[in-house]
N, C-alpha and C positions, 0 to 999 in steps of 0.2 A: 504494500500500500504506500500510497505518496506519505511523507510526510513533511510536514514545514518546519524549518532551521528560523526561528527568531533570534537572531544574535542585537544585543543594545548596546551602544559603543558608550564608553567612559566619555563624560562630556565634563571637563575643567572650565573653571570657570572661577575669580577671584571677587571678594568680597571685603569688609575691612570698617570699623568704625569709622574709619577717619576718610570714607569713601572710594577705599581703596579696596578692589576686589579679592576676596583672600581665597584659596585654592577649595574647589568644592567637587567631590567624586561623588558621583554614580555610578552603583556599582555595576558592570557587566555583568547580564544573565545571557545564558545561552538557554533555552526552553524547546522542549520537542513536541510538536500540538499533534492532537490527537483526534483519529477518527469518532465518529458516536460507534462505528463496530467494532474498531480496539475497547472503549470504554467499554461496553455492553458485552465484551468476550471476556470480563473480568470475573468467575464462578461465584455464583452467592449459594453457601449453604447452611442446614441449623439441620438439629438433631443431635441425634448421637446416644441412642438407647443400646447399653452393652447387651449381647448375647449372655443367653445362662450361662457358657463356659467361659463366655470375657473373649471370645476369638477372633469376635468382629463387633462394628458397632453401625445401627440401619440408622440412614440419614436421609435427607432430602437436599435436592442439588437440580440449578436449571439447568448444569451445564447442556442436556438437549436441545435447550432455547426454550424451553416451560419448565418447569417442576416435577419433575420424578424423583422415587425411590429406588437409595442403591443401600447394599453393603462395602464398608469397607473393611481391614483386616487392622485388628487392632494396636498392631505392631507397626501398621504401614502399608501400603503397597496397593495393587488395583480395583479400582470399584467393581462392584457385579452388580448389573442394574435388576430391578426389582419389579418395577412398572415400567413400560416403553410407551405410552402415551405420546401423540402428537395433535391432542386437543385440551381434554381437560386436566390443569395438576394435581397430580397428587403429593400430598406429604407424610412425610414418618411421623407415627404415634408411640411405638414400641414395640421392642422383642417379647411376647411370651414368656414369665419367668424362669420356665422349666423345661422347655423346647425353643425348635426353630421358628415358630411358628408368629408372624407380624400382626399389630395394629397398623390401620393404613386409615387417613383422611381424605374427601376429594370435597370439592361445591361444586354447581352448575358454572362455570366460566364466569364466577364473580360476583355466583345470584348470592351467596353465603349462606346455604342453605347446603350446609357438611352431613355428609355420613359417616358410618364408619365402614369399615373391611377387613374384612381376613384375608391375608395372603396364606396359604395353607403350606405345607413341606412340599407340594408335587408341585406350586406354582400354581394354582388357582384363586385366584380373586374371588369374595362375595361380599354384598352387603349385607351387612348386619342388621343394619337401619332401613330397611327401604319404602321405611312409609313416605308417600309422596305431601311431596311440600312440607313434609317435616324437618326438625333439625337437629341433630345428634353432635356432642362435645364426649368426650375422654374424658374423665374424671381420674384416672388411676387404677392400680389392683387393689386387690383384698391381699392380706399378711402371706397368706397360703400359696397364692398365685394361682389359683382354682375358679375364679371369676374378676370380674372387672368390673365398675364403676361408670356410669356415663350417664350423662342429661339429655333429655328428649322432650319436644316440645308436642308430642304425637296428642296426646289428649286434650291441651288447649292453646292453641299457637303463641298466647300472650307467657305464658311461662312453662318453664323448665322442671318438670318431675325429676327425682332420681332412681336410679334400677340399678339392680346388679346382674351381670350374664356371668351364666355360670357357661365354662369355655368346654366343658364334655360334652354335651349337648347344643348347648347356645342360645340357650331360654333366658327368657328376662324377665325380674321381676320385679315392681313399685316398692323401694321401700323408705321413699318421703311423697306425698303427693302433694305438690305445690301448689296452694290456693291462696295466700295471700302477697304473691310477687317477690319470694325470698329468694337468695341466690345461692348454691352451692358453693362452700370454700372447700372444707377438707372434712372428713369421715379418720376416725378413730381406726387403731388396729384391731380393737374388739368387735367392730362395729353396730358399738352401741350408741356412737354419738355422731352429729353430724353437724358442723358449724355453718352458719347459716347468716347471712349476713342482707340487710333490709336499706336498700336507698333511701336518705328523708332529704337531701340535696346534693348537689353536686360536690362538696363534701364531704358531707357528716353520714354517718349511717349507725344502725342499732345493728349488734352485734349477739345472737342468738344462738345457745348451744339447743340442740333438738334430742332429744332422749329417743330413740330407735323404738326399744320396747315399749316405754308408758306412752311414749307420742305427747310429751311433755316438753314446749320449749320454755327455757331459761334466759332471759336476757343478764347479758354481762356487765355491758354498760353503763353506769350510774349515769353520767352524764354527755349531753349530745354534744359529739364529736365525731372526727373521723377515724371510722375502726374500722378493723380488715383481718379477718382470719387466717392466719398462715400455716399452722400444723399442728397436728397434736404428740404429744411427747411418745415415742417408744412402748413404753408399759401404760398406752390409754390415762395415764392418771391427770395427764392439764393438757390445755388449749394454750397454744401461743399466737398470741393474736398482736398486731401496731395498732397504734392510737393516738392521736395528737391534742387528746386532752389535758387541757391547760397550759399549751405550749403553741408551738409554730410548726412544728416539726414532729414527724410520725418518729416513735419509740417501740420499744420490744417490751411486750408484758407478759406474765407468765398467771393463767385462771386455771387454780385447782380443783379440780371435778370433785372433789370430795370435799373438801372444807369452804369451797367456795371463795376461799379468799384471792387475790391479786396482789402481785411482785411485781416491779419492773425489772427486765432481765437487761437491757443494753439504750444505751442512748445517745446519740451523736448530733451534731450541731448540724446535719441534715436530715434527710430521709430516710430512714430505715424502709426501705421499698417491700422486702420478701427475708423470709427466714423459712428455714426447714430443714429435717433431720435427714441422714443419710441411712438406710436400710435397715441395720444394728443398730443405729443410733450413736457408733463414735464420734459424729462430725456432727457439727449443725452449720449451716450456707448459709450467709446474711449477707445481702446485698443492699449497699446504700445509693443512692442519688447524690452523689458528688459534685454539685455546681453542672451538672449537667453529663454526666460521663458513671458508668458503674465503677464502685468500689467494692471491692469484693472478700469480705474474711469468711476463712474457714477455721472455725472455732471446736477444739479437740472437747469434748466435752465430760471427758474426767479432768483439765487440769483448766476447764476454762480461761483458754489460750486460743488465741491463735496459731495455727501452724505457718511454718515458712513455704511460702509457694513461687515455684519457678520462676526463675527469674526471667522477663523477653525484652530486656532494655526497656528502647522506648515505645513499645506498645503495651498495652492493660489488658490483661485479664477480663473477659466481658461475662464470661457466663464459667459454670463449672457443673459436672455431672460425674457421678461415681457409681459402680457396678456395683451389686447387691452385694456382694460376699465383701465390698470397701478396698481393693486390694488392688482398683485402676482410679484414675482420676481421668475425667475428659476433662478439656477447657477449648472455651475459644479468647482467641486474641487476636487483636486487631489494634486500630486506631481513626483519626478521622480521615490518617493520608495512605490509609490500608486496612483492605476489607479483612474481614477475621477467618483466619485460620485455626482449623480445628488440629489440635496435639491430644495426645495421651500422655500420661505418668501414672509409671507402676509404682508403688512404696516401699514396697518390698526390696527390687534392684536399683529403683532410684531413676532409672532408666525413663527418657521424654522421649515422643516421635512427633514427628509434624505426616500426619495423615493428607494435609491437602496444601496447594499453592495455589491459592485463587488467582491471584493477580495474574492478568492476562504478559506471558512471558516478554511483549511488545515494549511492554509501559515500563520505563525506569522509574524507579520510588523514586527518587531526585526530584521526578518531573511532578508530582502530586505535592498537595499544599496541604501545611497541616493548621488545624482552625488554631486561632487563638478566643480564648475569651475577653470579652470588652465590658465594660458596664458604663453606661449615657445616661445624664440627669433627660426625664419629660418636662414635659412644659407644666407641671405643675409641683418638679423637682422629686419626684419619685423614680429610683432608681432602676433602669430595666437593663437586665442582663444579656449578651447577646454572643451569638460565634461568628468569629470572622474570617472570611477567606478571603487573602491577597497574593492575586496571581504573581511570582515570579517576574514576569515582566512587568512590574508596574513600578515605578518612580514616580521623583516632583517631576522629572524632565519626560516621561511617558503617561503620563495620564490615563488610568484606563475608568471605561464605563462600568457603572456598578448596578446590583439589585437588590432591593430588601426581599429577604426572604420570609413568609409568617407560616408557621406550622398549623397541623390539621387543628379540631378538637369541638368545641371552646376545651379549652381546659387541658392541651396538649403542652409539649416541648421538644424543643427544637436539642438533641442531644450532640454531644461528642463521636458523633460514630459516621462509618464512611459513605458517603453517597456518588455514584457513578454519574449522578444528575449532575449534583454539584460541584464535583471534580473536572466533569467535561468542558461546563460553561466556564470556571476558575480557570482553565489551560485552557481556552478560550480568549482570554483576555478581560473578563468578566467579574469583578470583584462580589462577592458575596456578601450579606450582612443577616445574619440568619437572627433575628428579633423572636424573644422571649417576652414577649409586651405582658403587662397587667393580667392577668388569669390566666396564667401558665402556670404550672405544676411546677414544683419541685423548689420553691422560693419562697415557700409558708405559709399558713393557709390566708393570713390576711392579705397576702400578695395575689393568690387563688382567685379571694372570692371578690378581688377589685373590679370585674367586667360584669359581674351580675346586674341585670337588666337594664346595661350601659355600650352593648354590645355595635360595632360601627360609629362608638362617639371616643372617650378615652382613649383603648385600645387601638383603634384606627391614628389618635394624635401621639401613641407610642412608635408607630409605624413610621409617621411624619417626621418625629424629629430622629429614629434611626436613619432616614434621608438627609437629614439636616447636620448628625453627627458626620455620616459619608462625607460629604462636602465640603468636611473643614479638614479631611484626611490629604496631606501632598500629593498623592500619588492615585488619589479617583479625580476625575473629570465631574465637577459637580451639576453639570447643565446635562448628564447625560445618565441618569440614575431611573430606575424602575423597578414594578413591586408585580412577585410573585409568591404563588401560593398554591395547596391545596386543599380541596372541602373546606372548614373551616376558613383557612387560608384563601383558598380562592376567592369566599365571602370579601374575607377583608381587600385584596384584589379589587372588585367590584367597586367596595366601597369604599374603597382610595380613589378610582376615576369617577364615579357620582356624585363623591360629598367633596372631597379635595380635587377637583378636575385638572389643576394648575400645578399640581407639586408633585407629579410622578410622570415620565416622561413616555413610558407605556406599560403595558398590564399582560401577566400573563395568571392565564384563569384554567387551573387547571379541577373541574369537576367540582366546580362552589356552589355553594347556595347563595339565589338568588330573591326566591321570596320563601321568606321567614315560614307565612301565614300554612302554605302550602307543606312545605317544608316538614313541618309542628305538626301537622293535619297526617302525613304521608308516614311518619318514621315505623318501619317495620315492628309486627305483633311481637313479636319476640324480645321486644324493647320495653315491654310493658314496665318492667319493674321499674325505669329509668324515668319513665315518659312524667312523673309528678316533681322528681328533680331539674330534668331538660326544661320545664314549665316555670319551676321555678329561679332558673336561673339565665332561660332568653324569654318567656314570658308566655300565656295561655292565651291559642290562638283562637277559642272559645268564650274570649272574653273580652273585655274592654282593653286588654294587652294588644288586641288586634291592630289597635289603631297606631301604637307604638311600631307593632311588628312589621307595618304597611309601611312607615316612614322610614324604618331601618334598612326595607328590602330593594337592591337598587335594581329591581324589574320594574319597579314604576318611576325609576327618577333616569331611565336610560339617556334621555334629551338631552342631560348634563355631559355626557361622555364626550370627549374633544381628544382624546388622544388613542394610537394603533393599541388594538387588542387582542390576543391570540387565545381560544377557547377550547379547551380538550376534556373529552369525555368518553365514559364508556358504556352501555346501550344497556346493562346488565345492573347495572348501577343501582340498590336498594336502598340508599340512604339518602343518592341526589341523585335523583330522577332525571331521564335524559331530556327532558321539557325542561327545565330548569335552563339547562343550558342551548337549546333550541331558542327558548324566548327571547333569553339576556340576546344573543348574536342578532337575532332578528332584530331587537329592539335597535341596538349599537347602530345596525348597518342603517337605519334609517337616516342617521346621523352623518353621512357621509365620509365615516372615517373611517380607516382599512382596519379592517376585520377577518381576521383568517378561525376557521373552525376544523377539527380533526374531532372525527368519530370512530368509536371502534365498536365496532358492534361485537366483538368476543371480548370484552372485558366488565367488569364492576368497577367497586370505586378502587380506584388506582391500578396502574398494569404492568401484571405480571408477567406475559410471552415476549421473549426477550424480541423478536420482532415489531412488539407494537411500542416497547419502551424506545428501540433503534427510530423507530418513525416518530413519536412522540417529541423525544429530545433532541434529534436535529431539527425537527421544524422548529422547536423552540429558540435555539441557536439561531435557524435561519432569521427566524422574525427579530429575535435581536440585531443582529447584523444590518438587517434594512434599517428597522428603525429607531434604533438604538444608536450604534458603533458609530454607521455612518453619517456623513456631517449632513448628506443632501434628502431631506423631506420628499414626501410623494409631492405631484402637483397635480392641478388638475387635469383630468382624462385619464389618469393614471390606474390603471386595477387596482379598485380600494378593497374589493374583499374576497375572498376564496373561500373553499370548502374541498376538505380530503375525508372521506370515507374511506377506513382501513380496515377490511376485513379479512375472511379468512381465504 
């Protein structure tokens, strides 16, 4: 493939109090740009369920250009694929404790509407799940490894029963029936208990042990905050559960099934995100929310310690996973300027393997940018935290064009970790600013719950002034800045060209919501439990909220739009319906301003088949480039708008 040599010459130059110019370098980069099909040939994988004998471990990997399951050998060495799929993905769920024998995951192309499967020892596939339009999650095994766990929405679409199949047979049977919108966290080893956990906002939630036998719940919580169940101990006798009562910050607590009483087991000046035991129970996994990136201890649990874990320079630890018998450790590692590589370590020999080399063999690390964290007063002096990507080639003497970036949610965050998107547009020439604005996770709950039913106003002027921070940077181009986004993000997108029409230079929209009203009205059965939180915190489109929800939605304020706009979606989409994005584009083009739209009719929201990402992200590039990069504006006669339909 072509590639291009940007070489940037050292430009001297003298300066001097005394009006004398005193010697000024820039430094020479030399940067190698890259196709979106080098980027996109970069392997993304997750998994990594050991086999009973620890011989191999089942993953999930696009490298066929979608999502299939393979094995790989847990010492190293070749995958053997599992599923060959050339339509819908499938993903790993688990090895069988006691056999060869897989859980396997698929949805309709994005409807999200998962099953489960058996891959059997002869290589047969079945569903497990196959009630239509129903939907089936994993839960885990039972102690024994003689049945499994899993949620199913078969009996009332708006919530999730729980069952156990027993794996001789492959019968299932009720044994929580969920009728007041609770959600499954974690079931006991004895399983007599099951934690159960009840949305009251986007927040706070009540936190419920369920007694199996008496059909008796317990609530844990004394008072309303945000609580989350993460495990129960080894010997069934407590629930370990987060809670960020009376603080800012989720903590580890320890509720005794027997005395009833409540410990706090650990607590850090961030997020205690997840904690859980390891099979026996020697280790417990606690992963925190570190300013935006995973921290990760593994804590020995006779000597309540941490252990010493491998060292990979300067990449982190992102996740970790250990075989039943404790006697391998999986990990992945990565960074934000490298996608994460899955390794093994034995404890025993000591011995590490690196099982995979995602990075596509083309791409020098050199050539990848790794984020920095930033943090910029808003316009009403509250502090919003943000990752920065600056390309390589950028200087006071090159200037390059920048983008805000805002992540999905409400209530999402923009992490430390690698993006192929991101990466391409940054070796691009494209500075990043990936904005954590007001009701982003992970910066306390008063930080959280600042966008509550303020959503398109605050938020949006976090957005603004991460534009406004850009611009004082030497080395962006501040007349050449624009805002992108997804769902959530794409919202705010919209409503940077509607309500600020003047302060972003173009918009990319990828798969946003566009009216609230509709939106609130549409959100999938299976959201039930959520849908009085989402109410309360963008607002009840059943009510007098309406009238807010209509001013915030920028399908009715399209007229305002004055600047190029590029619209991508996917036809499968259950959360932002392809209307949504049909209307906004219609609305825009009325406007006479160029407008480009990409459709995929084999995706949902966001996409997965490395062909449609390939199409996705250089149109995105391309629309930058016109209207962005370059100095010369369309004019009139000029093809102001298109439309790519990308199918299969």
């Amino acid at each position: 493939m072509k590639h291009f040599i940007f070489i940037f010459l050292i430009l001297l130059g003298t300066s001097c109090k005394d009006n004398k110019k005193a010697e000024k370098e820039d430094t020479a980069v030399t940067v190698q740009q890259y196709t979106i099909e080098q980027f996109m040939d970069n392997e993304a994988v997750s998994g990594g369920s050991f086999s009973y004998d620890n011989s191999k471990l089942l993953i999930s990997s696009n490298r066929s250009g979608i999502f299939n399951v393979y094995t790989v050998p847990t010492s190293g060495g070749n995958y053997t694929p599992i599923t060959a799929s050339d339509s819908t993905s499938y993903f790993a769920e688990s090895f069988f404790p006691n056999d060869d024998r897989m859980l396997l995951s698929a949805d309709g192309n994005g409807d999200e509407i998962n099953h489960i499967y058996l891959r059997d020892t002869t290589g047969t596939i079945k569903d497990l799940t196959p009630e239509k339009g129903a939907k089936a999650e994993f839960y885990g095994w039972a102690d024994d490894g003689k049945s499994f766990y899993f949620g199913s929405n078969k009996m009332n679409p708006k919530f999730f029963d729980v069952y156990e199949m027993d794996v001789t047979n492959f019968n299932a049977k009720m044994i929580y029936q969920n009728n007041d919108g609770l959600n499954f966290s974690a079931i006991s080893k004895d399983k007599n208990h099951i934690a159960l956990v009840q949305s009251l906002n986007t927040n706070d939630s009540d936190l419920y042990v369920y007694n199996v036998k008496t059909r008796q719940k317990t609530k844990i919580n004394a008072n309303q905050s945000g609580n989350s169940a993460q495990d129960f101990s080894n010997d069934s006798s407590a629930l370990y559960y987060t809670t960020d009562d009376g603080v800012e910050f989720s903590y580890l607590m320890k509720y005794d099934l027997n005395t009833k009483e409540t410990s706090n087991v650990l607590q850090k000046p961030w997020d205690i995100m997840g904690a859980g035991f390891t099979e026996k129970g020697s280790y417990m996994v606690v992963y925190v929310n570190e300013d935006g990136k995973n921290a990760i201890e593994v804590i020995d649990t006779k000597t309540n310690k941490p252990i010493e874990l491998p060292n990979f320079g300067d990449q982190s630890i992102t996740s970790v996973g250990f075989s039943n018998d404790e006697k391998w450790m999986r990990l992945y590692v990565g960074g934000s300027n490298m996608p994460s590589n899955l390794y093994t370590y034995n404890f025993e020999t000591k011995e590490q393997h690196q099982l995979t080399n995602v990075l596509n063999d083309e791409i020098h690390p050199e050539d990848l940018v790794s984020a920095k964290v930033v943090r910029y007063k808003s316009f009403d002096g509250v502090e919003i935290p943000a990752i920065y990507y600056l390309p390589h080639q950028a200087s006071e003497n090159n200037k390059v064009p920048a983008m805000v970036w805002v992540h999905g949610g409400p209530g999402g965050q923009t992490r430390q970790n690698f993006s192929s998107m991101i990466q391409y547009m940054v070796n691009h020439g494209y500075a990043v600013l990936a904005v954590n604005n007001r009701g982003s996770s992970g910066y306390g709950k008063t930080f959280y719950q600042m966008d509550d039913l303020n959503h398109g106003e605050k938020d949006l002027q976090d957005c603004v002034e991460g534009k406004n921070w850009l611009a004082t940077q030497p080395e962006i181009d501040g007349s050449k800045i624009g805002i992108i986004g997804g769902s959530y993000g794409g919202y705010m997108t919209m409503a940077a060209l509607t309500y600020a029409p003047e302060e972003f230079d173009v918009g990319v929209n990828l798969f946003g919501v566009t009216n609230w009203i509709r939106t609130l009205k549409s959100i999938p059965p299976y959201w039930e439990s959520m849908r009085k939180s989402l109410y309360l915190e963008l607002g009840d489109p059943y009510t007098a909220d309406s009238v807010r929800l209509k001013r915030i939605s920028p399908l009715f304020h399209t007229d305002k739009v004055t600047k190029p706009l590029i619209v991508l979606q996917g036809s499968q989409d259950p959360r932002v319906l392809q209307v949504e994005s049909d209307e906004i584009v219609a609305g825009v083009r009325k406007n006479g301003v160029p407008v480009e739209y990409v459709l995929f009719e084999d995706e949902g929201h966001g996409f997965v088949k490395k062909e449609n990402q390939i199409e996705a992200y250089s149109r995105v590039v391309q629309f930058l480039d016109k209207y962005l990069k370059a100095d010369k504006q369309p004019v009139d006669g000029e093809l102001r708008s298109t439309e790519i339909k990308a199918e299969d």
